[in-house]
Steps between C-alpha positions, in 0.01 A plus 500: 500500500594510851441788708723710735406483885619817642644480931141682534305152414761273631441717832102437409564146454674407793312700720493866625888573706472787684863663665422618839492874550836600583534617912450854551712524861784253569428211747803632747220841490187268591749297746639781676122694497353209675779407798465899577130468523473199724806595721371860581314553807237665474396389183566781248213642309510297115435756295791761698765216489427446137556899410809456732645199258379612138256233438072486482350453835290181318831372417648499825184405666494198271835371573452556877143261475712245293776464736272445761317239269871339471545515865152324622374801633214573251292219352258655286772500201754267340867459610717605217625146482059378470463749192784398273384143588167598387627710188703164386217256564295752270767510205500096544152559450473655214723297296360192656150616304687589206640150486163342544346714209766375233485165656133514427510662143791226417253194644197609277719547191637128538157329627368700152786345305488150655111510456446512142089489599528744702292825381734809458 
């Protein structure tokens, strides 16, 4: 009798898929947050400007460090374009092991089958 495989062990079987967390402020917010920040002279205090806008000083201080890791200024983090490059590589990864496993479960079975002297 066969048995019913529910979206849960399909999901299981094909590998964990995660959605992304949705955005909590809209990239125009994060945009806008970080031109004001880098055209303003003096340099505002983080934390005030972020009270001013609505949004978590870490937040804002965040996007201000990552568009100056897009611009070249910083180089002790990735560009935005280096860490999607690096999250694909690591899915590719992952499903590049997966693929080895069955290929390696699927050469056993047949060297078992095609070697009848062969201890099982």
């Amino acid at each position: 009798m066969r048995e019913v495989v529910t979206d849960g062990q399909m999901g299981f079987m094909r590998g964990i898929q995660t959605m992304p967390a949705p955005r909590k402020y809209p990239l125009e917010l994060r945009e806008r947050a970080v031109r004001m920040y880098r055209t303003a002279e003096p340099k505002p205090v983080i934390r005030r400007m972020a009270e001013e806008l609505g949004v978590h000083h870490e937040a804002l201080r965040n996007w201000i460090r990552q568009a100056e890791a897009d611009t070249g200024e910083r180089g002790d983090l990735l560009t935005t374009a280096e860490r999607e490059e690096l999250t694909a590589l690591r899915k590719e990864n992952v499903q590049l092991k997966r693929a080895n496993e069955v290929l390696r479960t699927a050469s056993a079975f047949f060297a078992a089958q095609l070697d009848p002297t062969r201890p099982r």
